[in-house]
N, C-alpha and C positions, 0 to 999 in steps of 0.2 A: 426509192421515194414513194413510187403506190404502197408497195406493200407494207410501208409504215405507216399510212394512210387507211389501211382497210381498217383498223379495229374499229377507231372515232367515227366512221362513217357508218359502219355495221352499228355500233350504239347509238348514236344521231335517228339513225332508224327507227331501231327499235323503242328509246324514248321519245320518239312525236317533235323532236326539238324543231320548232319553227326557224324558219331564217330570218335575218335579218331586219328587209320590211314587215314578215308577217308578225315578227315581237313587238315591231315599233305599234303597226296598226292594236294587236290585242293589248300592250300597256297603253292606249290613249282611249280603248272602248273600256278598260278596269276602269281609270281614273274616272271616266263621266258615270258610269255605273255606281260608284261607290257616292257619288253626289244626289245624283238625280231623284230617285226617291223619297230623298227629303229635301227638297226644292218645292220651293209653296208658292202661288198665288197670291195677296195679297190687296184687297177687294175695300177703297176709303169711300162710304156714300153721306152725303148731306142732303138733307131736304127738309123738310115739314111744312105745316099747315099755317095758316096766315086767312083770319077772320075782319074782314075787311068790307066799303063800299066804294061803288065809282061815285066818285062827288058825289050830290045830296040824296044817294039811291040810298036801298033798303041793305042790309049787312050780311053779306054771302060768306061762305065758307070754303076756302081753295084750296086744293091739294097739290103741294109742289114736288114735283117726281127728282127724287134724288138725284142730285149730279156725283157720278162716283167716278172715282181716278183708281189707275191699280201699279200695283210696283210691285217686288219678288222679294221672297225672304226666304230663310234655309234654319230648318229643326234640329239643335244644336241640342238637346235632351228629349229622352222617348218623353216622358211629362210635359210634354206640351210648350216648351218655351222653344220660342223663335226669336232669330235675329234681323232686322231689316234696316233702311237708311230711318233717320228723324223725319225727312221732308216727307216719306211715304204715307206716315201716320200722323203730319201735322197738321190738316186739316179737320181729325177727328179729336187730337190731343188740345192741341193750345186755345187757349177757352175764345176768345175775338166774337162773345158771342153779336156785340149789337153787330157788327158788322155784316155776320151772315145774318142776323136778322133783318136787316135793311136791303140784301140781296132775296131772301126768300119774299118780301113784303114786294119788293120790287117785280118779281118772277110772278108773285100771285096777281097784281095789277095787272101787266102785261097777258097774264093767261084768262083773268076772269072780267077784264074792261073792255083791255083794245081789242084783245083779238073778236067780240062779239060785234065791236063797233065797224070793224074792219067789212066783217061777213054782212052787216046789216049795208052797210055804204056799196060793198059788191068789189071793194077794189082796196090794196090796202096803203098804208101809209109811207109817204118819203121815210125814210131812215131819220133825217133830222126832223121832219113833222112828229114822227110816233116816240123818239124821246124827248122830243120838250113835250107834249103830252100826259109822259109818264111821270114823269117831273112833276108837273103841276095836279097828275090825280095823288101822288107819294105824299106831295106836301100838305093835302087835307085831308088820306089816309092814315097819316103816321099819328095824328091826335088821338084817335078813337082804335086802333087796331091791335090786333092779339094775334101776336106772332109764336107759333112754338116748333120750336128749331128739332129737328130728327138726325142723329148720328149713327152709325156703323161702322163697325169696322169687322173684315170676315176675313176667315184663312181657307183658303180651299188647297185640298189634298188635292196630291195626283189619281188617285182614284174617283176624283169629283168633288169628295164631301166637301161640307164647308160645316166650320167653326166658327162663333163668334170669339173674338178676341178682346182683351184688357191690354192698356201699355202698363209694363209694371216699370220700366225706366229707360227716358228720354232725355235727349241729348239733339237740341234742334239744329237745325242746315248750315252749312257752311257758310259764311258769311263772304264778298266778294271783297277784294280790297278796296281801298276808301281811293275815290277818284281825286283828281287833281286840288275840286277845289275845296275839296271834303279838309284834304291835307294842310291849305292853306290857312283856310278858316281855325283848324285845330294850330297850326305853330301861331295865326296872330292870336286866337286865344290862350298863349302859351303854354298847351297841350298837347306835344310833340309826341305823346305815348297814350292811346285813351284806355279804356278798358278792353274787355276782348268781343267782337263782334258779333259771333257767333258761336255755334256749339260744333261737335265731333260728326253728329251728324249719323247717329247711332241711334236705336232704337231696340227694346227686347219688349217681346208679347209675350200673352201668356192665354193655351185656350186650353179650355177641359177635356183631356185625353190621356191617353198613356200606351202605351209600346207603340211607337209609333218609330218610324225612322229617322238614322240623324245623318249628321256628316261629321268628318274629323277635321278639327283644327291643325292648321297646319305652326309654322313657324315665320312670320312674315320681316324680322331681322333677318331673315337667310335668302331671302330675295334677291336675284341677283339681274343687272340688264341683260336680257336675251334667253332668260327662263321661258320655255312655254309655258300657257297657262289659257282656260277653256273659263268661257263665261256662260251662265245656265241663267233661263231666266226670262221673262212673260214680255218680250217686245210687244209696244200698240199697236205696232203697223201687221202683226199675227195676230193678235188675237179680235183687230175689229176688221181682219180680211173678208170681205163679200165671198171670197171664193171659196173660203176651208168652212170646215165642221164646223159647230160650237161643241161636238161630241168632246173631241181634242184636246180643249184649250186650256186645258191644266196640266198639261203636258208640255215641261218645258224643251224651249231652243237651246241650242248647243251652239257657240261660236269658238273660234280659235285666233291665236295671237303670241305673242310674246311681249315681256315686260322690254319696254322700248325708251322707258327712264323710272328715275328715282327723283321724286320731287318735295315740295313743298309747299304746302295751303298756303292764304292769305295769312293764316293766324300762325304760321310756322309749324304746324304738323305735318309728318309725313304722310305722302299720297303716291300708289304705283300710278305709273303710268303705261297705256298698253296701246298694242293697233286692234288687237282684237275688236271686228263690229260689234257696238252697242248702240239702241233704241230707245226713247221713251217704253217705261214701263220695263227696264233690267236695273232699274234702280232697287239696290237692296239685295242682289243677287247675287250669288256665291261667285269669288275669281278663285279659278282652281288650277294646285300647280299638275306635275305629270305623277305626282302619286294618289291621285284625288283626294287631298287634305285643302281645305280652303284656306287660301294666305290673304285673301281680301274683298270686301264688300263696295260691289259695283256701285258709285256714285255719280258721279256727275260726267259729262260728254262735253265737248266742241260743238259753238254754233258761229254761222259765218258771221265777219263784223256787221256788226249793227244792230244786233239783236234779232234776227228777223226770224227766226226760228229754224231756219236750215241749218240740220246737223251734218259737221262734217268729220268723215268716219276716219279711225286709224290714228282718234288723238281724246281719247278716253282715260278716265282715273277712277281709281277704288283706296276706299279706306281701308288703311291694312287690319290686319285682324285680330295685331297685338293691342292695337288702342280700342278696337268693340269690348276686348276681353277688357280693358281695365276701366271701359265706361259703363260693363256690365255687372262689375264686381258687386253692387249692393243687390242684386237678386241670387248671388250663393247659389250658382250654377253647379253641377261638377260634370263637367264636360266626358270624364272620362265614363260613366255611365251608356253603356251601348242600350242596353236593351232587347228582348226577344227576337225583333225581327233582323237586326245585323247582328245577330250572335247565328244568325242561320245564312242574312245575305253575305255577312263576309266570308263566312265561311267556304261559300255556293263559287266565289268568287275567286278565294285560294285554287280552291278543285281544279275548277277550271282553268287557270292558270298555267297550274303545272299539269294539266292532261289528265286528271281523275274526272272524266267526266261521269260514270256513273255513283259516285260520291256528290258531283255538284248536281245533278238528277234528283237524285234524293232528298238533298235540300231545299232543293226548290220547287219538288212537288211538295213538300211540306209547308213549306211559304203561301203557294199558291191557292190552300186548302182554307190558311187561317186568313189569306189576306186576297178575297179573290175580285176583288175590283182595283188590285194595283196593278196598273200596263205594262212598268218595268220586270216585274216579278214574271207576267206571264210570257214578254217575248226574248225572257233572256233562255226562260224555259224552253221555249219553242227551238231557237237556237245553238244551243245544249244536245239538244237531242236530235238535229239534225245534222251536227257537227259527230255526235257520236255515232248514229249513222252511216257515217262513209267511214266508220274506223275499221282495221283488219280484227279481226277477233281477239287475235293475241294482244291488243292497245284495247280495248275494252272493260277487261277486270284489273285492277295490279296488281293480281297474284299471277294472272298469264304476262303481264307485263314485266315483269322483274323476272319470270320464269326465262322469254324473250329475250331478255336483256342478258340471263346466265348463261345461254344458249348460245347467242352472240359473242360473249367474252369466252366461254370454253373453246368457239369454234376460232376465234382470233387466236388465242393462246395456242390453240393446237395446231393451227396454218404457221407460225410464227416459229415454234419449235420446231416443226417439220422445216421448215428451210431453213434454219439455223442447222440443223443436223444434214441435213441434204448440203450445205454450202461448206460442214465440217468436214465431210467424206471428200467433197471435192477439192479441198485445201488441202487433204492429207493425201490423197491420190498423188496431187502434183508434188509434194514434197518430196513423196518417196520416188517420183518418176525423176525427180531433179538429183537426187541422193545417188541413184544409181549411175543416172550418164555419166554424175561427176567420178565416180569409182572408175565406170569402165574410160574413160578420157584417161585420167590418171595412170591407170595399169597400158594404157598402148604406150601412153607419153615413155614410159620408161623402158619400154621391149623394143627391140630393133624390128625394122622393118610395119610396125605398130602391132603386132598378134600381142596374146595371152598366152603367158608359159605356165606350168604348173609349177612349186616349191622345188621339187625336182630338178629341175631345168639346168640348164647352163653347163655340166659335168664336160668337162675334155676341151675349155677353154670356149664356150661358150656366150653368148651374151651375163651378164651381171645375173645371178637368179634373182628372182624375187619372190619372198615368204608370203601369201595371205590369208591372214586367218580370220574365220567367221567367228564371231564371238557372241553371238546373237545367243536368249534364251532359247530353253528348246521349246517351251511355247510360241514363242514368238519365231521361229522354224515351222512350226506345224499349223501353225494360221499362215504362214506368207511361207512358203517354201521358195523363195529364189534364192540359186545360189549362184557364185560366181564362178566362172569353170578353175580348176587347180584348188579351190578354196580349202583349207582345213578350218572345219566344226571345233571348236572348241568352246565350252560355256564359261560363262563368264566369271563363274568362282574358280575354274579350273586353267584361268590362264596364265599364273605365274608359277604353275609348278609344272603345264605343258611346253613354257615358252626357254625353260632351262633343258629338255632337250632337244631341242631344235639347232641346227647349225645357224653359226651368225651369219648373214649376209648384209647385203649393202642395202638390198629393198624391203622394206617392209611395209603392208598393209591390215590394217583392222579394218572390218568390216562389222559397224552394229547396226542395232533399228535405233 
């Protein structure tokens, strides 16, 4: 049993084959690699200017510093289109302008009244004194004031940059389902069915660029409960941490999980459900299965009852990513379009994979050259080559390696037939050793007293003679010369015309090989 064992082990060697854990560990660092790259930031800011006074004063000019929210999105074509949730870019999409105008107009009171009034008094206002306040300067501001609202919306790469961004097609948030007496009020207005409340909850950008990195779509009908599956993507609670970089922060998180149901929205679409941790700010972010192909777009999380804003983890949902594709159809995507930079990253990725580390070297100092503020590219490089590093020489080239490999299986094959030929000799050893006892057994069994007589034998009332003749090749004599004592040689074309002069007796033996 070892020795059937040696060759697969000798090849096991000599191709690098990892075991078991260590395939499991490198197919889960492929699959986020193949993602990550083109995992974006996503950057929603509102703000502007508001020309106003405090009651009967003179008309100031205030600048109101954007409030911006961010969510995550993944570049689905090197050309610059991306995918993210609707809610992520609905503060910059759906028009609501008086609204935010009467927040910004609000924000500019508070910044260019109270807070002057507060610093002149030395002390500042109860929470309820400083909004009826604001109230009453809003309600003699809003006659005479000139509001002008400021939007943005930006994409930042993982190498920092940032892009301003256009939505070319939206599809607004999910809508929650109608409460109790939402329901009542529609059957007494006998309206048991209303229209549909919300949208898919889908979003595609579009910024001015090109080769840029994508990800591959996966198949989110083939989702099954208990798939793993890796979520990427700008949590708030990382990126407004007091304690990390702002260097970083484009730099997505990696969570893990498995698909833990199959569901349904309010409006009856399907939605995965996962345990994987998710954050404010992973909305819009790629769910990735274990072949890094995205099957769904991280949406919406668990908060405890009541609304109060504690999210509770390991009960999360993502839009699958059959329905982005058919909420995206009118911008004429074609997904299948890689691009220069994964026609080199997948490639770097293959390599390495299967143990061509300096083929995946190569690629990725080529990456590194044309793309050298992306992080991914440079520490997968660093890793690569520190992996190739601790390799024996002959697993370095694969022309030594396949050389190893032939080396291996001649040396197997040749160990193999050697004790194949060694276990022949000794099978044929004992044959012939069992062949003879049984001869000489036989020849006592029939002699008195057990001796060997010769043909001769027996003459003047003697024991029975007994005839034996050797009829063996004379080849096969002159390699193996034993013989049995009394025996007549005779060959074996020459035994029926030696066996007619012979006297007949009662014993006879033949002896061959």
């Amino acid at each position: 049993m070892k020795r059937t064992a040696l060759v697969p082990a000798v090849l096991a060697a000599a191709l690098g084959i990892p075991g078991p854990a260590a395939a499991d560990d490198l197919t889960r660092d492929l699959a986020i690699l193949r993602a990550k790259p083109a995992t974006v930031l996503i950057l929603t800011q509102v703000g502007g200017q508001a020309r106003t006074r405090c009651g009967p004063g003179p008309f100031q000019d205030v600048t109101v510093p954007p409030l911006g929210s961010t969510g995550t999105g993944f570049i689905v074509h090197p050309d610059g289109w991306v995918i993210t949730n609707g809610h992520v870019v609905q503060p910059y999409y759906e028009p609501g302008e008086e609204q935010l105008r009467q927040g910004i107009l609000r924000a500019a009171i508070q910044q260019g009244c109270v807070a002057p009034m507060e610093a002149a008094r030395g002390a500042r206002f109860a929470p309820a004194e400083r909004s009826a306040l604001i109230d009453r300067l809003m309600a003699v501001a809003a006659k005479d004031a000139n509001v002008t609202v400021r939007k943005a919306l930006t994409v930042f790469l993982p190498s920092g940059k940032s892009l301003p961004a256009e939505v070319r097609v939206y599809s607004g948030p999910i809508a929650p389902a109608p409460t109790e007496q939402e329901e009542a009020r529609a059957a007494a207005m006998g309206r048991m069915a209303g229209p549909p409340r919300g949208g898919r909850d889908v979003a595609v950008l579009k910024v001015a660029a090109a080769g840029l990195p994508v990800v591959r779509l996966g198949d989110s009908d083939q989702v099954r409960v208990g798939d793993p599956v890796l979520i990427l993507g700008f949590p708030g609670v990382v990126l407004q941490h007091e304690l990390l970089s702002r260097a970083t922060r484009t730099e997505a998180s990696v969570t893990s999980g498995e698909i833990s149901a199959l569901r349904k929205d309010a409006e009856g679409h399907p939605v995965l459900q996962t345990d994987a941790a998710v954050s404010w700010g992973n909305s819009g972010g790629p769910m990735v299965n274990a072949r890094g192909e995205v099957v769904g777009i991280v949406t919406f999380i668990s908060l405890t009852e009541g609304g109060a804003g504690q999210a509770v983890q390991g009960f999360n949902f993502a839009v699958p990513i059959n329905i982005a594709r058919e909420v995206a159809q009118p911008a004429g995507i074609d997904y299948r379009t890689a691009g220069p930079f994964n026609a080199l990253w997948d490639g770097a990725l293959e390599d390495y994979a299967h143990g061509y580390l300096a083929s995946a070297i190569g690629r990725l100092e080529r990456l590194e050259r044309q793309n050298p503020d992306q992080p991914d590219v440079a520490r997968f490089l660093g890793d690569a080559r520190a992996r190739y590093a601790r390799l024996p020489f002959y697993r370095r080239n694969p022309a030594w390696r396949w050389g190893a490999i032939a080396v291996a299986m001649a040396a197997g094959i040749a160990g193999t037939v050697f004790i194949a030929r060694r276990r022949g000799k000794e099978r044929a050893a004992a044959i012939k050793r069992l062949a003879r006892e049984e001869v000489l057994t036989l020849l006592r069994s029939v002699q008195a007293g057990g001796g060997l007589l010769p043909a001769a034998a027996g003459a003047g009332g003697g024991p029975a003679p007994l005839t034996i003749l050797d009829v063996r090749t004379n080849e096969a004599v002159s390699h193996r010369p034993f013989e049995l004592p009394g025996a007549i040689h005779i060959p074996p074309d020459e035994v029926l015309e030696k066996c007619k002069t012979l006297p007949v007796t009662d014993n006879l033996v033949l002896y061959c090989d």
